[in-house]
N, C-alpha and C positions, 0 to 999 in steps of 0.2 A: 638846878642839877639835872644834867639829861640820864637815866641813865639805861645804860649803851648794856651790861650785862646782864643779861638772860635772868640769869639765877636771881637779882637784883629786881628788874624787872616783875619776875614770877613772886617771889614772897610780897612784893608791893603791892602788887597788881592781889595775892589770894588775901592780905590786910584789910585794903578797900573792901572787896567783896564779902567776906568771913571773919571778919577779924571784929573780936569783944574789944580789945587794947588799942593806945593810941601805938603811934610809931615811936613816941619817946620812952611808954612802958615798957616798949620791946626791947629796943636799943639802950635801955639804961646800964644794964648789966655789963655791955658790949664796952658802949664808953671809958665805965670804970675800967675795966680790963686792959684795955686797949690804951688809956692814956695812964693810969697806974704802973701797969705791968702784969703778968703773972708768970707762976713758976714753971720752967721748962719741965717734962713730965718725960718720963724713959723713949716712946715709940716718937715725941715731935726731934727732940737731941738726935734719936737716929735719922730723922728723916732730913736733918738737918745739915747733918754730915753727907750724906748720901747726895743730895744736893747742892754743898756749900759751891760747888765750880761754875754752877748756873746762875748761883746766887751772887758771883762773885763780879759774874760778867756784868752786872748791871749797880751801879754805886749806890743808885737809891736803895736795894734791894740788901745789897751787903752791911749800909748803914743800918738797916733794921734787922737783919737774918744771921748776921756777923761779928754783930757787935762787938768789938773785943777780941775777934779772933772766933773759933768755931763754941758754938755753945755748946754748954754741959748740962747735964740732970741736975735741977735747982737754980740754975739760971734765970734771971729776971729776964721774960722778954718784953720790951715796949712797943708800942706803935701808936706813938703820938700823932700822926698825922691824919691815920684811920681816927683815933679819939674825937681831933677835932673836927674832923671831913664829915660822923656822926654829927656832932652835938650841932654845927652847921644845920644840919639838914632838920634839926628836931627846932630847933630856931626856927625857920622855914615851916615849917609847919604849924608851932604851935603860933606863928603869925597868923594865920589862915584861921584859931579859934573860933572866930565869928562866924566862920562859913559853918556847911557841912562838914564831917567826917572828911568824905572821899573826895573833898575841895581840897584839904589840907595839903593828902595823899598826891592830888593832881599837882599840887605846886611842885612834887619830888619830880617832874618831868616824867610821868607815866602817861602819857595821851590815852592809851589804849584800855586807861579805866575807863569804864562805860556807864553812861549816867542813872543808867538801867539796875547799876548795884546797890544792892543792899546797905542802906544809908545809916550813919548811926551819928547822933551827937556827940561830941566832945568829951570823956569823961573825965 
């Protein structure tokens, strides 16, 4: 996995360097979520509407944003592909167990971890 966003990048990137947790302790919570579902909450419903026409212009986006027509407060929403695009990468990594920490971390396509960081075994 290369990855290309910033934000993605940075929490990668402060994990290797600072981080107690593996990437799959991080992301566990995430997965469930994400490949479960969870309940639409008042302020994402509106944010939801407010954007459906954006959301609408792109089919990947509306299969997951739209589901059903525009969501409502209590709504399950899914995003199985985030679930798996996660557990992917936690594969990928907990391959790497034998190495270092920030080996694993390197496999996620971060180059610009530095060998220089703060290293921590497996836990």
């Amino acid at each position: 996995m290369d990855c290309r966003s910033s934000r993605a990048r940075a929490c990668i990137t402060a994990l290797a360097r600072y981080g107690t947790m593996s990437f799959s302790e991080v992301v566990r919570s995430a997965i469930g979520f994400a490949r479960d579902g969870f309940v639409t909450y008042p302020r994402m419903a509106e944010l939801l509407h407010t954007y459906a026409n954006s959301y609408a212009r792109w089919p990947s986006s509306a299969a997951i944003y739209l589901a059903g027509g525009r969501p409502e407060v209590r709504d399950v929403l899914v995003q199985s592909d985030l679930g798996r695009t996660l557990q992917y990468i936690v594969v990928r990594q907990t391959a790497a167990r034998s190495r270092r920490r920030v080996e694993g971390l390197r496999l996620l396509g971060t180059p610009s971890i530095a060998a220089t960081s703060r290293e921590r075994t497996f836990v």
